[in-house]
N, C-alpha and C positions, 0 to 999 in steps of 0.2 A: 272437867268436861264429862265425866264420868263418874262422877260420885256416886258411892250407892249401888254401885251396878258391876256385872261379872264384863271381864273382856274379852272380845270374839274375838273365835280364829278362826282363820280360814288356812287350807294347808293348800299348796301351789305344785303340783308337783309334775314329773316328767322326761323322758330321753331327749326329746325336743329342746337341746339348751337356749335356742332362741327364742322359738316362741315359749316358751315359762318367762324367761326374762322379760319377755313385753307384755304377757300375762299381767304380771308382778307391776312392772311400771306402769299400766293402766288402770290398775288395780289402787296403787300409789296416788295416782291423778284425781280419780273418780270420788275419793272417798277422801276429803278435808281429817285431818289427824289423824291419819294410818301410819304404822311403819311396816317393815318388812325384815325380816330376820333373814339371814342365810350361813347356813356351815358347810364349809367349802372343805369337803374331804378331800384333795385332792392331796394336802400337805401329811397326810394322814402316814406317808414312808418316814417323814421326819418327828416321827411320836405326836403330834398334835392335829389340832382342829381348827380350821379357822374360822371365828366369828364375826359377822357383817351385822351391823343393827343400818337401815338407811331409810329414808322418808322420801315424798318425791323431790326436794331438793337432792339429793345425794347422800352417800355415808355420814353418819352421825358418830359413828362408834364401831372401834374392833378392837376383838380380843381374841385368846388362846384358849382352847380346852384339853388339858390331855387325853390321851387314851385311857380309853377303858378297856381292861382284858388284852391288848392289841387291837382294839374292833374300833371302829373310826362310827360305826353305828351307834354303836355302847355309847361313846363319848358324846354323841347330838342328845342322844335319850336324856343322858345324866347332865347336861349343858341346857337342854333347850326350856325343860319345864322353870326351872327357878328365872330363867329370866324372861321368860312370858309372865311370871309373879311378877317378878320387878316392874316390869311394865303398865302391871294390872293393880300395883300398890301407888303407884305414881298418880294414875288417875287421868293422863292427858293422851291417852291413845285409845282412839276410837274402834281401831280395827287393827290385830295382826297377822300381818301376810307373813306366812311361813313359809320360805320358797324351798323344796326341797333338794338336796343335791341331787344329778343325773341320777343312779341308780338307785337312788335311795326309794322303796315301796311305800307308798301311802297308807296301808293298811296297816303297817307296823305303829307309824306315829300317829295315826289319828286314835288307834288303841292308847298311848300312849298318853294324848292329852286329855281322851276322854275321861280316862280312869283318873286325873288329876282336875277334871272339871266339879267345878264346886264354889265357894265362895268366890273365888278369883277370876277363874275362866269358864268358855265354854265354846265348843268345837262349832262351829256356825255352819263349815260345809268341807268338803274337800274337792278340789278343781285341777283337772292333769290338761294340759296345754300340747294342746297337738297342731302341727304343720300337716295338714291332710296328704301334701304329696308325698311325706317321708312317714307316713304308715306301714305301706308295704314295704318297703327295704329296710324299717327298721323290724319289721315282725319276721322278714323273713331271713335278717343276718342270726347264726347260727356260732357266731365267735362268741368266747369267753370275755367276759365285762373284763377280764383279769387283762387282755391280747388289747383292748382299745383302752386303758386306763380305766375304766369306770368303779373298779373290784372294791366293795366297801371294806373288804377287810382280808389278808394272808390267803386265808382258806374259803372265800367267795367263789364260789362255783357257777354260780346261774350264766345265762347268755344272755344276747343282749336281746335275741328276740322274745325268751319267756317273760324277760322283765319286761320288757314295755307291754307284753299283754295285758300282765298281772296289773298294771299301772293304768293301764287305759279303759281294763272292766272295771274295778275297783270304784274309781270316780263317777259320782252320781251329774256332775258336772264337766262336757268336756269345752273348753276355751278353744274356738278355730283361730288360726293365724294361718291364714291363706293365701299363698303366693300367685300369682298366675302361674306357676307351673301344675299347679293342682287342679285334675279335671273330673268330668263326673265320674269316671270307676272308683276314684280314690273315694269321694263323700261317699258312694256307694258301698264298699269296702267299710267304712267305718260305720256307716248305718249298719249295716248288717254283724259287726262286728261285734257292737253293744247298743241295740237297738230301744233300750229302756233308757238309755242318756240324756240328759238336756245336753245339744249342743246348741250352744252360743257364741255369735261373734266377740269374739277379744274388744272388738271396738263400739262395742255397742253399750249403754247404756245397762242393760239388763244383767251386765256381766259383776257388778257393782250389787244389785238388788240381790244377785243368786250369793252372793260372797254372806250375805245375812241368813239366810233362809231357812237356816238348822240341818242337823244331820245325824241318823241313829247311827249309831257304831254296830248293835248287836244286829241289827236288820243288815247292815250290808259288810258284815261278815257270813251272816247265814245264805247274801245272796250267792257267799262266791264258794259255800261247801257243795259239793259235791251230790249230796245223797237230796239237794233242795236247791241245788244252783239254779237262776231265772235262766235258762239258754237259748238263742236264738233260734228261732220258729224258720220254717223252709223260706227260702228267696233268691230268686233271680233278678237280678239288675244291672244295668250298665256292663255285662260282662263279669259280675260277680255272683258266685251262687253259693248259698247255702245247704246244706246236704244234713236235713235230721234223720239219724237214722237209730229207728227203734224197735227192738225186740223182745223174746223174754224166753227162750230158747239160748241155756250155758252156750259159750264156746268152750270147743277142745284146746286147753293150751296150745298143745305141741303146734299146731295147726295156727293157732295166732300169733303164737311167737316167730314164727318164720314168715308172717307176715311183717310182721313189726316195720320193719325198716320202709316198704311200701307203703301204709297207710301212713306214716308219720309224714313222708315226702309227696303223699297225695294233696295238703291240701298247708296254705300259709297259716292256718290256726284250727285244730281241732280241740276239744275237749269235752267231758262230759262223764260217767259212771259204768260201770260194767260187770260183771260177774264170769268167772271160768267154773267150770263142773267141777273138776278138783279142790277148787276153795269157795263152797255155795255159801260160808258165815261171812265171807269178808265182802264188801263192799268196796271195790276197787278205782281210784280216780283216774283219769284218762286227761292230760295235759300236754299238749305240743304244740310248737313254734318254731319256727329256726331251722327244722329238719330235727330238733332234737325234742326227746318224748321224755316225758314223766311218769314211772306208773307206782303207784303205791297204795297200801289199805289206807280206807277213808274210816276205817270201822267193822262196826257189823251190820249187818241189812236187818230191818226192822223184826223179819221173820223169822230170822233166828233168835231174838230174844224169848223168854219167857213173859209172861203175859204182868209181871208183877214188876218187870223191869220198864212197861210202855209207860207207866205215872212221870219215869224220870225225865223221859224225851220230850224235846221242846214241841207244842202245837205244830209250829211250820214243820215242822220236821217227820208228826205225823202225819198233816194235811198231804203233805210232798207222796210219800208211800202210797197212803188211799186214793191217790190218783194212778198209779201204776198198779194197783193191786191185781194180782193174777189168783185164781182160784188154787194153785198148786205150788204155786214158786212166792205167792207173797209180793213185797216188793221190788224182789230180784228182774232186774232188767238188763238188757243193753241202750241206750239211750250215750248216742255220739252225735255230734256235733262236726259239721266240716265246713269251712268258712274259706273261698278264695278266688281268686280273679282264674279261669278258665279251668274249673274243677271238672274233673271227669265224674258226674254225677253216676252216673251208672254203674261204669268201672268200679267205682271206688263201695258201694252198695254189693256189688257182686264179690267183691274181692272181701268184704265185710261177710256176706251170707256163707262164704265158702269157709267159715275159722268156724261156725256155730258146730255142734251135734249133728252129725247125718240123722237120719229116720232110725237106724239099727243101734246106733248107737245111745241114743237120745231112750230108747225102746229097753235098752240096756239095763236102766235106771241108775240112782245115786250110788248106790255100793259099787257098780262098775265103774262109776267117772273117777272114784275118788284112788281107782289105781292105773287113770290115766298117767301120762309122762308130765311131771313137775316140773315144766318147762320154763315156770317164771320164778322158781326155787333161786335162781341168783340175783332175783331182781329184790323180790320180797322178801327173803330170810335171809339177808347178808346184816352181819352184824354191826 
């Protein structure tokens, strides 16, 4: 069926275990000689992996994979590419659906098949399957993936809200499976969420043509760093707003860390880049969901480099800075993001304005900021 030719994959992925499963079966339907892989880490307390090979008849084939390291990740990684070979030396599968387990992030594996695409395979798209009405309760649960089963591995820390962000931007493709409990805030809500997406109905035709349609690895990892992320533009809809908010004017630690816990609980998904006066070389990434917040260096801001280090930096990455360029600070900005069904736009702006440098402060200059109080010292320099 395939002679001669590399075999596509498409990766399926999702917290939504229902709709990915109908994803995957219509996916199965649509497409004559498909099968569908699935490792089912759930088995992962009893040292192993479980593997599903299944076509839309049903299962064809299962097997064991051990652990690797203890990591049930480890073990899909080290499991999954040889028998997408197997598949691809066979010659009679047209298409494989790689259904992802719950937790498992798409970005991780679609890195992973990329770098292994070449005579054999090639990564065709990656597709996360969303229930529209279990967008917000799932972005806004705040449990450990460990507290609901989903923990891919001993020391898996994420929740379950960061993960399904990180799942739902990622995908250049999102799959609706739409109950009648799902009404306009929720579409609204995800529009706004990742508003560059194709969404397509699961049932539709098109969902088949997008599973072919190609996909860069290195463009939509660049979309989701930090100092070049695509992020959602201001919006009000249905009871959902979005909140840009942009400056270029340091905040005072001390002043934003005792914010912290507010602005995290301001909105169901914020994210986006930052800078404190005390650390003007680091570039800081801004990630929350759940009620739980991410903050860590993303790097350096382009303006602390020397001028013989800009050759190294990727194009987007300097296109991204010369649009924020500020005559004095470079590409050092504040630039947040706040995403949620009855966001206190204002509030949450004001309460942002109040962390920056007052006028005396600001008037200070660098040599005084930098003996401001080290407030985010346990966040960023814990070892």
């Amino acid at each position: 069926m395939r002679a001669g030719s590399r075999l596509p994959v498409v990766l399926v992925g999702g917290l939504h275990t229902d709709a990915r499963r109908h994803v995957v079966d219509r996916l199965l339907r649509a497409v004559p000689g498909s099968v569908a892989l699935h490792h089912d880490l759930a088995t992962a307390a009893e040292g192993t992996v479980r593997r599903h090979v299944r076509d839309a008849s049903g299962v064809q084939e299962s097997g064991k994979a051990p652990l690797v390291n203890d990591c049930a990740c480890c073990a899909l990684r080290e499991d999954l590419v040889p028998e997408l070979e197997r598949l691809a030396r066979l010659g009679l599968t047209r298409l494989a659906v790689v259904e992802l387990w719950d937790s498992v992030e798409p970005k991780a594996m679609a890195e992973v098949v990329a770098a292994h695409s070449g005579e054999h395979l090639v990564l065709t798209n990656v597709v996360t399957a969303v229930d529209p009405a279990l967008v917000l309760p799932t972005l806004a649960n705040g449990d450990d993936l460990a507290e609901t089963g989903h923990a891919a591995a001993a020391t898996d820390r994420r929740t379950v809200g960061d993960t399904w962000a990180r799942q739902l931007e990622y995908a250049p493709v999102l799959a609706l499976v739409a109950g009648e409990e799902a009404d306009e805030q929720d579409h609204a809500l995800l529009t706004q969420l990742h508003p560059t997406a194709h969404r397509v109905d699961a049932a539709s035709g098109e969902l088949a043509e997008l599973a072919f349609a190609g996909f860069d690895v290195e463009a939509a990892a660049t979309a989701q760093h930090p100092a070049c992320a695509l992020l959602p533009q201001e919006a009000d809809e249905a009871g959902v707003t979005t909140l840009v908010w942009h400056r270029t004017r340091p905040f005072h630690p001390e002043r934003l860390y005792e914010a912290l816990e507010d602005l995290c609980c301001a909105a169901a998904r914020s994210r986006g880049r930052f800078w404190l006066a005390d650390r003007p070389d680091t570039l800081l990434a801004w990630d929350a969901a759940g009620g739980a917040l991410c903050v860590e260096s993303a790097g350096p801001w382009l303006a602390s480099l020397p001028d013989a280090a800009w050759d190294l930096v990727p194009p987007v990455r300097r296109a991204a800075a010369a649009l924020d360029w500020h005559p004095e600070h470079g590409d050092r900005c504040q630039h947040l993001v706040f995403t949620s069904p009855g966001l206190d736009r204002s509030g949450t702006a004001e309460l942002l304005d109040s962390c920056l440098l007052t006028d005396a402060e600001y008037a200070a200059g660098p040599e005084s900021w930098q003996r401001l109080p080290a407030a985010f010292a346990p966040l960023l320099d814990a070892a």
